[in-house]
C-alpha positions in Angstrom: -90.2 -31.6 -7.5 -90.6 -35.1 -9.7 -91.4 -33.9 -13.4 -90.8 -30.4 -13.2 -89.1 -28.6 -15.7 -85.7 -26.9 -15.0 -87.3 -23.7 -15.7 -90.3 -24.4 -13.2 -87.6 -25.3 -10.3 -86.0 -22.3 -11.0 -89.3 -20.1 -10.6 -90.5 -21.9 -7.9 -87.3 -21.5 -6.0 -87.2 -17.5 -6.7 -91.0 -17.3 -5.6 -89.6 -19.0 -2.4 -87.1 -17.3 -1.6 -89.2 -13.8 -1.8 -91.4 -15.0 0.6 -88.3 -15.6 2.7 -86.7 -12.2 2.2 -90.5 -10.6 3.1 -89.6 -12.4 6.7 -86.3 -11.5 7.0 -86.7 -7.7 6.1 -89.3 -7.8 8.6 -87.2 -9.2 11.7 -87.0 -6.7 14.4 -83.6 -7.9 16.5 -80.7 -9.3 15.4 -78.7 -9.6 11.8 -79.7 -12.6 9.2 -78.1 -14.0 6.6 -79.1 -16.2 3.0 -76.6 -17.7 1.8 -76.2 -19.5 -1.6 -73.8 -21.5 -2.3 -73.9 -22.4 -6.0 -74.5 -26.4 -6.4 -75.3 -27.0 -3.3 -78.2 -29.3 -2.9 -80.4 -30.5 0.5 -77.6 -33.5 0.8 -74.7 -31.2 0.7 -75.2 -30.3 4.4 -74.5 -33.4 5.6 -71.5 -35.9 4.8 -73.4 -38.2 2.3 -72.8 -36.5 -1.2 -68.6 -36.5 -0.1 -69.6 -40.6 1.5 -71.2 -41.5 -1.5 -69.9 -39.6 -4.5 -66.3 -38.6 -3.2 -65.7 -36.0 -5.2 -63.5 -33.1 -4.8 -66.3 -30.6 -6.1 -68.7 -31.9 -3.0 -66.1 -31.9 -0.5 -65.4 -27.9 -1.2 -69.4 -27.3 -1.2 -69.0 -29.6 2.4 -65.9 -26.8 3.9 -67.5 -23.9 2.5 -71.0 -24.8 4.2 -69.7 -26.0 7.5 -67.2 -22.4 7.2 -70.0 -20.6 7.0 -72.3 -22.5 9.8 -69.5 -21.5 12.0 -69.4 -18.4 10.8 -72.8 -17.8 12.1 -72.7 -19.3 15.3 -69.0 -17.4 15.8 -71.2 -14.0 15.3 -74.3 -15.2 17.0 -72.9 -17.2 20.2 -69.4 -16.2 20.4 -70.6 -12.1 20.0 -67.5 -12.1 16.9 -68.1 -8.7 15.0 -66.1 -9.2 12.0 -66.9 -13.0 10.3 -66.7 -14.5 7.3 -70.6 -13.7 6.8 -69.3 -9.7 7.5 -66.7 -9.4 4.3 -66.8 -10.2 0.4 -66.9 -13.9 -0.8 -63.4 -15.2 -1.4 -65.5 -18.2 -3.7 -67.6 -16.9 -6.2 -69.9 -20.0 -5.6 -71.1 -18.1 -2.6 -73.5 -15.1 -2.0 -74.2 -14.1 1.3 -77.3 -11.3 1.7 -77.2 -9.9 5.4 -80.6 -8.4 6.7 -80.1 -6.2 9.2 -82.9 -5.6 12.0 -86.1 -2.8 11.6 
């Protein structure tokens, strides 16, 4: 948020995301997934940080986002077992936390 301290964001963000995980423990069907990719930012989901700032650091964040979208969809759509969401993060920019149905 405009004027808040690094250290604010930071809390903010971690209350956040417990109130996500309270959801997520709590879903009764089907497997979720957080993941983190380290850097990433709201714009890095879409094509205008690589359009804009062309960098070879924002066009990784771009593949390993959109790797992991399909990744999801793969598991969820196609009925995949074993995806990219299902094994150990070859990037150690990336942390994947599964939640697996009550």
């Amino acid at each position: 948020m405009r004027g808040e301290s690094a250290l604010a964001a930071e809390q903010r963000v971690r209350r956040l995301m417990a109130k996500g995980d309270v959801v997520l423990e709590g879903v009764r069907a089907g497997r979720s997934y957080r993941v983190t990719v380290a850097d990433a930012t709201h714009d890095s989901f879409s094509d205008l940080e690589v359009l804009t700032k062309d960098s070879v650091r924002h066009q990784h964040l771009l593949l390993l986002i959109r790797d992991h979208l399909r990744a999801f969809f793969d598991c969820h759509l196609k009925g995949e077992t074993s995806t990219l969401l299902d094994r150990e993060p070859v990037d150690r920019a990336v942390q994947v936390r599964r939640f697996d149905p009550r």
